[in-house]
C-alpha positions in Angstrom: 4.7 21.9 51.4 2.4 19.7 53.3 0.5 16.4 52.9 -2.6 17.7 51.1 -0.5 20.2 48.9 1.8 17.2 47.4 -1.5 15.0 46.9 -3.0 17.8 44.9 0.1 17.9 42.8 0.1 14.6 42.5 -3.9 14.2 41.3 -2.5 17.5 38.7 0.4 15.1 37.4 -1.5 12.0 37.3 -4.4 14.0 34.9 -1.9 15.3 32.7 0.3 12.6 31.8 -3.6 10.6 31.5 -4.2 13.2 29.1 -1.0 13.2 27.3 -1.2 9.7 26.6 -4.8 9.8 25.5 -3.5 12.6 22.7 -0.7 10.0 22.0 -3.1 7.3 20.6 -5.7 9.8 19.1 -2.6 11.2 16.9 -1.3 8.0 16.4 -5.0 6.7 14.9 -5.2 10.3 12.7 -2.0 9.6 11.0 -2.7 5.6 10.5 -6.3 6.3 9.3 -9.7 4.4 10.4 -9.4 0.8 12.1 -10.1 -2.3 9.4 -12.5 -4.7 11.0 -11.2 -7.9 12.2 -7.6 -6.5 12.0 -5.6 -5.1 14.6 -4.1 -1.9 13.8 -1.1 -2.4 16.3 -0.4 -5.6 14.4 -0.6 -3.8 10.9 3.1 -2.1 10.9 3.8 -0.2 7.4 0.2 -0.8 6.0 2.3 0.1 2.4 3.3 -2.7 2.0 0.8 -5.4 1.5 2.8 -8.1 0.1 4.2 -8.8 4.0 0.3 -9.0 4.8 -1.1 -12.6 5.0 -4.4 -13.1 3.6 -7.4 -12.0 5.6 -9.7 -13.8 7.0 -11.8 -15.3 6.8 -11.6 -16.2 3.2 -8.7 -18.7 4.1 -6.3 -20.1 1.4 -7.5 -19.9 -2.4 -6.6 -22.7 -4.8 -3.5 -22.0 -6.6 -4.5 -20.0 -10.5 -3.0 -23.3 -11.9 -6.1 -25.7 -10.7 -8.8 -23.4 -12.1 -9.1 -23.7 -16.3 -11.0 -20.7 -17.7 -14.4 -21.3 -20.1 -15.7 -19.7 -22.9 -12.8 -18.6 -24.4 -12.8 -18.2 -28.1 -11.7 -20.7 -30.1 -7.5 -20.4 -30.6 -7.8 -18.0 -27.7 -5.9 -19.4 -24.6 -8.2 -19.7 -21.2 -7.4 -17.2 -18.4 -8.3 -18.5 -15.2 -11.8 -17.9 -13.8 -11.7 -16.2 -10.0 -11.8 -18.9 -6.7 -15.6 -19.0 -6.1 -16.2 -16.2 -2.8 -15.9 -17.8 0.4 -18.5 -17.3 3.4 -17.5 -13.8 5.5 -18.0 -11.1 7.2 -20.1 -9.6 4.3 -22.5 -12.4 4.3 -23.6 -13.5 7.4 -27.1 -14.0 8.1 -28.9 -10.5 8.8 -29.6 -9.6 12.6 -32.3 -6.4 13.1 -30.7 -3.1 13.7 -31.5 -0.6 15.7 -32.5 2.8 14.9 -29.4 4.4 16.5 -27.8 2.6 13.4 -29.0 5.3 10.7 -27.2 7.7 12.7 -24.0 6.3 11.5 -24.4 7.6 8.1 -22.4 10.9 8.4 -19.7 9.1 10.4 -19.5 6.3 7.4 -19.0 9.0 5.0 -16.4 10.8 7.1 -14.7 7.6 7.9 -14.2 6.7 4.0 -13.2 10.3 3.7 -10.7 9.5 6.6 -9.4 6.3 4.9 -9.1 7.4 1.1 -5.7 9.4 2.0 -4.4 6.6 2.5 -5.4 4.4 -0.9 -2.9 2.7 -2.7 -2.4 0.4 -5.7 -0.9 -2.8 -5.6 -2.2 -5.7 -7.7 -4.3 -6.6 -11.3 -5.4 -9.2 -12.9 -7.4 -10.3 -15.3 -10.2 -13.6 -16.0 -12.8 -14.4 -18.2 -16.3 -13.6 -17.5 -19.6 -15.4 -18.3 -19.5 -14.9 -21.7 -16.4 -15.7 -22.4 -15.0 -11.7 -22.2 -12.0 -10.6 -20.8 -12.5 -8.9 -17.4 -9.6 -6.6 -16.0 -9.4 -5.7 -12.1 -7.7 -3.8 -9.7 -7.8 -3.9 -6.1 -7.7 -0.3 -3.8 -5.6 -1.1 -1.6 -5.9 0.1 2.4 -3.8 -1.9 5.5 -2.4 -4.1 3.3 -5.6 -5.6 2.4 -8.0 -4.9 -0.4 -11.4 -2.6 0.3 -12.7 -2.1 -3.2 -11.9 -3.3 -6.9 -12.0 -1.2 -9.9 -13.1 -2.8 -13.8 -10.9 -1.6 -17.0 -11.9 -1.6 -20.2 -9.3 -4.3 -21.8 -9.7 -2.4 -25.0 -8.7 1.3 -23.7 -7.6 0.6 -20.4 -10.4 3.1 -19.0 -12.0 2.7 -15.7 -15.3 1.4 -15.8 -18.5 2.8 -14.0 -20.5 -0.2 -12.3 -22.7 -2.0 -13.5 -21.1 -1.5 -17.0 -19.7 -4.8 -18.7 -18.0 -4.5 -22.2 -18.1 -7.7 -24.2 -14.1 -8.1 -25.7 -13.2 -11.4 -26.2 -8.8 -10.0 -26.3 -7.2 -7.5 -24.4 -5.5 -4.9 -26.2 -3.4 -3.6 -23.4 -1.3 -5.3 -21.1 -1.5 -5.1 -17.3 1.5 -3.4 -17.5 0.0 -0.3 -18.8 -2.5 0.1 -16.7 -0.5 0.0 -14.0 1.5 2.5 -15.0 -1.8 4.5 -14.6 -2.7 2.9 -11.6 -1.4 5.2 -8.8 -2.6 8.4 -10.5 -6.6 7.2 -10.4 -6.3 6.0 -7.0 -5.2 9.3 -5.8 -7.8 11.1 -7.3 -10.8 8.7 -6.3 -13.4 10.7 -5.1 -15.8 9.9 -2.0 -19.2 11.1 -2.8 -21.7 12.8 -0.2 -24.2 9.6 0.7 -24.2 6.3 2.0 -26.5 3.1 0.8 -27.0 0.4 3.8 -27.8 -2.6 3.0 -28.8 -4.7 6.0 -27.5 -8.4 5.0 -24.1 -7.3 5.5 -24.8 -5.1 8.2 -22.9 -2.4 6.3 -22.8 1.1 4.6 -21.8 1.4 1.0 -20.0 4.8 0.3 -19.5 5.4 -3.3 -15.9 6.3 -4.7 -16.0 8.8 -8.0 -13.5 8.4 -10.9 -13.9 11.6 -13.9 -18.0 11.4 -13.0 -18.7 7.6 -13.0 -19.0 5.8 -10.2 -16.0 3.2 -10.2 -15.9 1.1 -6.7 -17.6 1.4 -3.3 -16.0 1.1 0.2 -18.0 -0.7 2.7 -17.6 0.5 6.7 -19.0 -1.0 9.4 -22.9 -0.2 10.9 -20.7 1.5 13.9 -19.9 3.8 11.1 -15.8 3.4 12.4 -14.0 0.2 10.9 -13.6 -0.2 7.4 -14.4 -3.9 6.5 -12.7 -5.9 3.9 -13.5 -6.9 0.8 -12.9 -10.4 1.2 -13.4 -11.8 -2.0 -11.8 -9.4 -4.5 -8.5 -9.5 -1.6 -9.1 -13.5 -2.1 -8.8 -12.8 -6.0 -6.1 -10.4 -5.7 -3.6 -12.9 -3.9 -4.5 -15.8 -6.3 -4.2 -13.9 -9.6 -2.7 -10.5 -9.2 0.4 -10.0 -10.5 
């Protein structure tokens, strides 16, 4: 075999273990889902596990549930705890223009939540009162160990809530407990719906996630129309008041 014979093979081998490991990391991406913004994903590990997760910034540190009193409880009614007041993020930073190119990103969004929504799981709930005294019940969806969308329970029934919809109960018939048990089942069968809304102050698109018909939560991705981004403040409430 001559010279230029062994520096072809050796081009041939070079391309293929090139290409080998470039299948290595697209597998490896497929079976860990779409990249979270801000987050690493070699630094993730088991994503299942969110409790090993420190919070994510940049929300930093909430003040512990016992500093915060709740108001507008009925009288003989005990206060919950209202939620820590949202910190500045990634989801509200001044707007920047965008360029056209950006719309393009709408299919890839919806793909992307698609992509992501196999790998959904429960963790948390908690509950607080709202502005009119009502009990509120939440749940965070849970993806990389940090949350990406909340879902509202009725306190009465323990049913999901669309958006926008706001019961006024001043008690909670159910316990956290039992919606948890029911927890895991909804996530699983969150649907993602066929559109995307953009809204320019948080340079993001909104995909909406489907419970039984009603729209329940929405997952925010990136105007790259690739990372999912955090919901900071609801992953903020989670780790203050979840239980």
């Amino acid at each position: 075999m001559d010279i230029c014979d062994r520096t072809s093979l050796l081009i041939i081998l070079v391309c293929f273990l090139t290409l080998i490991a470039r299948g290595g990391v697209t597998m490896a991406e497929t079976q860990n889902g779409p990249p979270v913004l801000g987050i690493e994903a070699t630094a993730m590990g088991d994503f299942t596990s969110p409790e090993s997760m420190p919070a994510t910034e940049p929300p930093g540190t909430p003040p512990p549930p016992g500093a915060i009193t709740g108001h507008g409880a009925p009288p003989g009614q005990v206060a919950i705890p209202h939620p820590p007041p949202p910190r500045v993020g990634l989801d509200q930073r001044p707007s920047q223009p965008m360029g056209s190119e950006v719309l393009g990103n709408a299919t890839l969004a919806i793909k992307t939540a698609r992509n992501t929504r196999k790998y959904f799981t429960s963790w948390k709930l908690w509950k607080h009162r709202g502005p009119a005294g009502e009990v509120v019940i939440k749940a965070a969806v849970i993806y990389r160990r940090v949350a990406v969308a909340c879902m509202d329970f009725d306190p009465l029934t323990g049913d999901v809530l669309p958006k926008g919809y706001h019961p006024i109960n001043y008690e909670a018939r159910l316990s956290l407990d039992d919606i948890r048990k029911e927890l895991p089942a909804i996530i699983a069968n969150l649907k993602v719906l066929d559109g995307a809304e953009f809204r320019d102050k948080e340079r993001c698109w909104i995909v909406p996630l489907a419970y039984e018909g009603k729209i329940v939560a929405h997952v925010k991705v990136y105007h790259d129309g690739i990372h999912i981004v955090p919901d900071y403040p609801v992953d903020q409430e989670m780790r203050a008041y979840g239980s």
